[in-house]
N, C-alpha and C positions, 0 to 999 in steps of 0.2 A: 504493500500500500504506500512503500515511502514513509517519512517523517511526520505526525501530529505538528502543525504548527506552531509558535509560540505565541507567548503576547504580544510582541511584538505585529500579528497580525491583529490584535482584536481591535475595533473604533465603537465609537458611541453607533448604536443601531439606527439612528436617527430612521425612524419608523413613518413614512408616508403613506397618507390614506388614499387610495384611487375611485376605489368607488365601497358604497355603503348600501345595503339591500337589507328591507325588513322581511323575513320570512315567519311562516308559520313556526312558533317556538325558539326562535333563533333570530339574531342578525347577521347577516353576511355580510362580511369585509373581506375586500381584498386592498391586500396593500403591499409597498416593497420594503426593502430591510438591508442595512449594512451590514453585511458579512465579511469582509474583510476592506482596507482602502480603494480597492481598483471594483469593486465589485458590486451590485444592488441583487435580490434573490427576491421574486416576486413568490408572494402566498396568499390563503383563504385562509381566515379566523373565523370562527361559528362562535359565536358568542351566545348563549342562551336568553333568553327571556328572562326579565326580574329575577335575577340572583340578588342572593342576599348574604356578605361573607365572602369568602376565600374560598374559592371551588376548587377540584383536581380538574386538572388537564393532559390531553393527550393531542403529543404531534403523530400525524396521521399520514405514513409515506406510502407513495402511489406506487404501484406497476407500471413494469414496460409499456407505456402507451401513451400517445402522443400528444392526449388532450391533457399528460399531468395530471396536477393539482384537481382538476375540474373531477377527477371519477370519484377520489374519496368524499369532496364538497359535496358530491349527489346532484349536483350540474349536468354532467353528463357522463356516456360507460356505462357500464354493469351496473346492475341494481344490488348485484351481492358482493359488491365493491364498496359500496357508499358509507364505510364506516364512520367517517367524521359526520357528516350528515346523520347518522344513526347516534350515535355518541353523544352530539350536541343534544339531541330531543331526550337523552341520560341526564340533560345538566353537567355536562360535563365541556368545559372551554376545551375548542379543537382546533389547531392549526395546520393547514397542507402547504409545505411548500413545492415547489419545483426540483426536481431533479436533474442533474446538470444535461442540458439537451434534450428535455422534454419540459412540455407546454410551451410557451414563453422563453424559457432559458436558455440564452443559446450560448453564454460563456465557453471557451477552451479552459478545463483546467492547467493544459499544460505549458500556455504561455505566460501563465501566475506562478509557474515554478513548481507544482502537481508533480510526482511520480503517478498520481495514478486520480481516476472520476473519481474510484472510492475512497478516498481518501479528503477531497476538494465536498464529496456531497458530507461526510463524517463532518468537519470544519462547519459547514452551511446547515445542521440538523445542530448540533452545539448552540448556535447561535441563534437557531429557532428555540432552542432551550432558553437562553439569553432573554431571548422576548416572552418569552410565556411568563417566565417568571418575572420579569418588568412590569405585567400587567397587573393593577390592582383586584379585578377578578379573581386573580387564579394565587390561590397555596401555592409557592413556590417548593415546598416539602412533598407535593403531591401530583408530580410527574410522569406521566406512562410514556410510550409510545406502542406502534400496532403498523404492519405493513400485511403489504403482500407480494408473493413474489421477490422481485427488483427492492421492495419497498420488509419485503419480509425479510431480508438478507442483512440492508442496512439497516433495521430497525434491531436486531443484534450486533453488527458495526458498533452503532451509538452507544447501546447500552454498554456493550467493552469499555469504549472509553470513555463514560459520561456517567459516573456513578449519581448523578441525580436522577436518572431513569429506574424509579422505584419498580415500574412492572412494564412486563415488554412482552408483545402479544406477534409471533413470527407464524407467518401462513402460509406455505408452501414456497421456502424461501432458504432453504437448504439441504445436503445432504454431505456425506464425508464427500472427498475430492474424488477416492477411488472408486468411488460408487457412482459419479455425474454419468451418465451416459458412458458406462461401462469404461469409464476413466479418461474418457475423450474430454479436456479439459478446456479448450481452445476458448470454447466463447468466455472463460472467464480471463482470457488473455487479452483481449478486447479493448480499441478503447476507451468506453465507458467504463469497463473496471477497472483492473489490476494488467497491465503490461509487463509489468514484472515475469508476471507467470511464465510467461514463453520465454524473455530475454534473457533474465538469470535461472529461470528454474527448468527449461527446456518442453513446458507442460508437462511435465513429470509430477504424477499426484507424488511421490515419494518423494520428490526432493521441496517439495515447496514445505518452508517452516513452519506451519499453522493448517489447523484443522477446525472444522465446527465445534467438536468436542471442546477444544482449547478455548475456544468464542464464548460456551458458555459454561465451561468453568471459570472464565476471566468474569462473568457478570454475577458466580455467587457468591455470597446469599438472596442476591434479589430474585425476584420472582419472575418465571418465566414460562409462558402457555405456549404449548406449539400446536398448531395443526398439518398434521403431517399425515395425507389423504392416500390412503392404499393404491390406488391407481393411478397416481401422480406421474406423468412421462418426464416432466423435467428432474425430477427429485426426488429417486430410489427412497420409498420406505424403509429399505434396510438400512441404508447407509443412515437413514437417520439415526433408526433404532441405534446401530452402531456408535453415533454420536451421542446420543442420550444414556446409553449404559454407563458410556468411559466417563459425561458431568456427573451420574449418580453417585457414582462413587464422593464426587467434591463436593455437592450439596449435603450429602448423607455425613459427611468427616465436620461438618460446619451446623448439621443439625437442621438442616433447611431443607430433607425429602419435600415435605409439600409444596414447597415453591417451585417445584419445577413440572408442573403437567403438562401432559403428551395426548391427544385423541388422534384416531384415524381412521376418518369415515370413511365409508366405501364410496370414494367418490373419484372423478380426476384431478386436473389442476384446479381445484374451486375452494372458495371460502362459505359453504351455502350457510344459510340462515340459522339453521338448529346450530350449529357449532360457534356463529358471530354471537348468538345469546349467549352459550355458554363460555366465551371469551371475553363478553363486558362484563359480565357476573366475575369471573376473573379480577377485571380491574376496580369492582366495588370492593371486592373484598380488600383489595391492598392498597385501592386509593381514596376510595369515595364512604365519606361518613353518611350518606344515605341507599346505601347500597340494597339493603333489603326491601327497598320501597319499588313496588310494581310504576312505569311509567309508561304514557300514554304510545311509543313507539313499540312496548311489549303488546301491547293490549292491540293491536291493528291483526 
């Protein structure tokens, strides 16, 4: 991934509004954000309706696909995508931003000095961190994030290196290296992700330093849901499994077995509906102090 940057990249977020939309339960905003000097990172806030206090919040990172921000917002995309959108009608504050070269974004990370996207979007989700917690809205102690995919990957990313991501909800968004497509590793050499992979590590699952396993032993004790769907093409069940055996061991030495759940429905690449319930039920329990209360997006 290359280097985490230092402070010497962080600036005042200097947070501009573009446009403001009242919705049913929620307001929409979209606005941009200082991520580093050279750079602005355009997102969707859901703000709920009459809060009252310090809510939990969740940044909400999208899949490979082109509209961005707009599919978790519930804009546009899959409908069993739309988790910020679902999440806000939780009361729960929800931020999407952009991923570097989709929606809006069309940054190079690598004429900012980047070894790699993954690395330029870890930096640009930090700094959505930055802002969520800037807002007087939102408990800064009561952080999740939730992807899928593209968004399921980095949303373990982040929580590696951003121990304020209390609970982190990853949906068909990994598997061990040796397991991707029978160890064909190439698209993660890519450059949206990690270049490295091919240049120094030859796509050789063996030789690259780091494994999912490592990913989320690096994030315990915090709490961590997977969904990780039996018929997934992109992302071997087993290799998961594989992966979740080797963190059990870390969580179980740290006392923290139940923070790490696993389901796998019989399904493909999808996040379907039964599972997103039992994924925000998830994040009540370890972010949100009304988490037992049934809410009007349950009840549809």
């Amino acid at each position: 991934m290359g280097t985490l940057p230092g402070e010497e990249r962080r600036v005042p977020l200097q947070v501009r509004l573009e446009k403001e939309t009242v919705l049913e339960g929620y307001t929409l905003r979209t606005i941009t954000f200082a991520a580093e000097p050279a750079d602005r990172v355009r997102a969707h806030i859901l703000l709920p309706a009459g809060l009252s206090g310090k809510s939990p919040a969740v940044l909400c990172l999208h899949q490979s696909t082109y509209i961005g921000k707009d599919e978790p917002a519930g804009i546009a995309g899959l409908a069993n995508l739309h988790y910020a959108h679902e999440l806000a009608l939780r009361r729960y504050v929800t931020c999407c931003p952009d991923y570097p070269g989709y929606g809006t974004y069309t940054i190079n990370p690598y004429l900012l000095g980047y070894q790699s996207t993954t690395m330029k979007a870890i930096w640009n989700h930090m700094a959505a961190v930055d802002l969520l917690q800037s807002m007087e809205e939102v408990d800064p102690h009561r952080i999740g994030c939730i992807g899928h995919s593209l968004g399921g990957h980095n949303c373990l990313f982040l929580a590696a290196f951003d121990e304020r991501i209390r609970a982190a909800v990853t949906s068909c968004g990994f598997c061990s290296f040796a397991t991707y497509l029978n160890g064909n590793i190439t698209n993660w050499s890519i450059p949206k992700y990690m270049p490295k992979i091919a240049s120094v590590y030859g796509n050789d699952p063996a030789r690259i330093p780091f494994d999912f396993s490592d990913i989320l032993s690096a994030i315990a004790p915090r709490a961590v849901f997977i969904n990780a769907p039996l018929r997934d093409s992109d992302f071997s069940v087993e290799g998961v499994r594989d992966c979740v055996r080797a963190a059990r061991a870390v969580y179980a030495t740290l006392n923290a077995g139940d923070n790490l759940v696993v389901v796998h429905p019989d399904q493909g690449h999808a996040f379907p509906r039964k599972i997103r319930k039992m994924a925000y039920r998830f994040l009540d329990s370890h972010l949100s102090s009304e988490g037992s209360e049934n809410t009007a997006e349950e009840n549809r």
